[in-house]
C-alpha positions in Angstrom: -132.1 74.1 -6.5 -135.0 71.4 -5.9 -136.8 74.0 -4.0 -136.6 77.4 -5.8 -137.8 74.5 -9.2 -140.7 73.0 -6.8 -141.6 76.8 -5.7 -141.4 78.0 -9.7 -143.6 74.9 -10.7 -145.9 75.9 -7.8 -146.5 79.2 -8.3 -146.7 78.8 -12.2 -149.5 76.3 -11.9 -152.0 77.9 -9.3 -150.7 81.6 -9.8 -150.5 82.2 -13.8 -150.7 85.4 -15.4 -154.5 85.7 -15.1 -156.2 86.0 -11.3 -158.2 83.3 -11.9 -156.2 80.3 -9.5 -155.3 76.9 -11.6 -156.1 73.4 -9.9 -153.7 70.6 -10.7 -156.7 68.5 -10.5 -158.9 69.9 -12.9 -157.1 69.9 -16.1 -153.5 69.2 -16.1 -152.0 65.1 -16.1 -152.2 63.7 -12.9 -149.3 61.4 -13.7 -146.9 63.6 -15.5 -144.5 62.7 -17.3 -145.5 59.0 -17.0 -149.1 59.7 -18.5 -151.2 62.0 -20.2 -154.3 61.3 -18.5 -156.7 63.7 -17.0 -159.3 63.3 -15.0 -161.8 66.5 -15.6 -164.7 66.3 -12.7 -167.8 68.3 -12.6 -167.4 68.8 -9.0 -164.5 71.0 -7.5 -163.3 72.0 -4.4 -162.5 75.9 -5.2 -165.2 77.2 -7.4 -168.4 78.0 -6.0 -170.0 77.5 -9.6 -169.7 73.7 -9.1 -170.3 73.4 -5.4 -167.1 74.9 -4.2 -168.4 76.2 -0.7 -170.4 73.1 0.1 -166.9 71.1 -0.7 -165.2 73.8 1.5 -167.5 73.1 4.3 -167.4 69.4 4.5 -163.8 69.9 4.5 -163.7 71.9 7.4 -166.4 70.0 9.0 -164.5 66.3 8.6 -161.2 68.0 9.9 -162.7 69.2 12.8 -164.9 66.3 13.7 -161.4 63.8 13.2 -159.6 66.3 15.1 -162.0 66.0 18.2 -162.2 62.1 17.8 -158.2 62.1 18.0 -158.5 64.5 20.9 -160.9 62.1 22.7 -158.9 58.8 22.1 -155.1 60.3 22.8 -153.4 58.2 24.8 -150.8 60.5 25.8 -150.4 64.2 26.0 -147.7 64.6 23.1 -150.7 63.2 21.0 -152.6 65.7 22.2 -150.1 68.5 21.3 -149.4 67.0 17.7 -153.2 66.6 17.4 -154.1 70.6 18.5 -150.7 72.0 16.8 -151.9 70.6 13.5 -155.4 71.8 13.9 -154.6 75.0 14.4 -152.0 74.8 11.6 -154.9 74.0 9.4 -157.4 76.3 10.8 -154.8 79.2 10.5 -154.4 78.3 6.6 -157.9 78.6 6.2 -158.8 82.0 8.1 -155.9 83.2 5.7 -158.1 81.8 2.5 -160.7 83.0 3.7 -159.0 86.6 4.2 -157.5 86.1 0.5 -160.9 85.6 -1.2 -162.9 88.2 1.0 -159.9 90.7 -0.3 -159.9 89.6 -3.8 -163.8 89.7 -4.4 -163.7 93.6 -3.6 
């Protein structure tokens, strides 16, 4: 019951009834139900109208330079594992973005 409510809430907040993806972060409470307040920033991480693919990039950049500075100082080799299987967890969810947006835009 949790789930299929978290999955609802989910879907209704980034996938409404228009195609144009809703961001938790740019207009609803951050604190809801405990507060009404909203932080509304001119940057965002999604829309390349207010730097959207230079947040991207940094993004991918920082993950992959922390992801080599864990694979240098691993002391063990199940570090190692966790630190590539996570990796290329988060790689794979952003080829799929990627793949998402290219197929939406035509």
């Amino acid at each position: 019951m949790i789930k299929k409510a978290g999955g609802h809430l989910f879907t209704s907040q980034f996938y409404p009834n228009s195609n144009t993806p809703r961001i938790l972060l740019s207009d609803e409470p951050h604190f809801f139900p405990f507060s009404d307040y909203q932080f509304i920033s001119p940057i965002s991480y999604w829309d390349p109208a207010h730097f959207g693919l230079w947040i991207s990039a940094l993004e991918v950049a920082l993950m992959v330079m922390g992801s080599t500075y864990l694979l240098r100082h691993s002391e063990s080799t199940a570090q190692t594992r966790w630190v590539r299987g996570l990796l290329a967890i988060y790689l794979l969810f952003f080829a799929m973005a990627v793949v998402w947006w290219v197929s939406s835009a035509g």
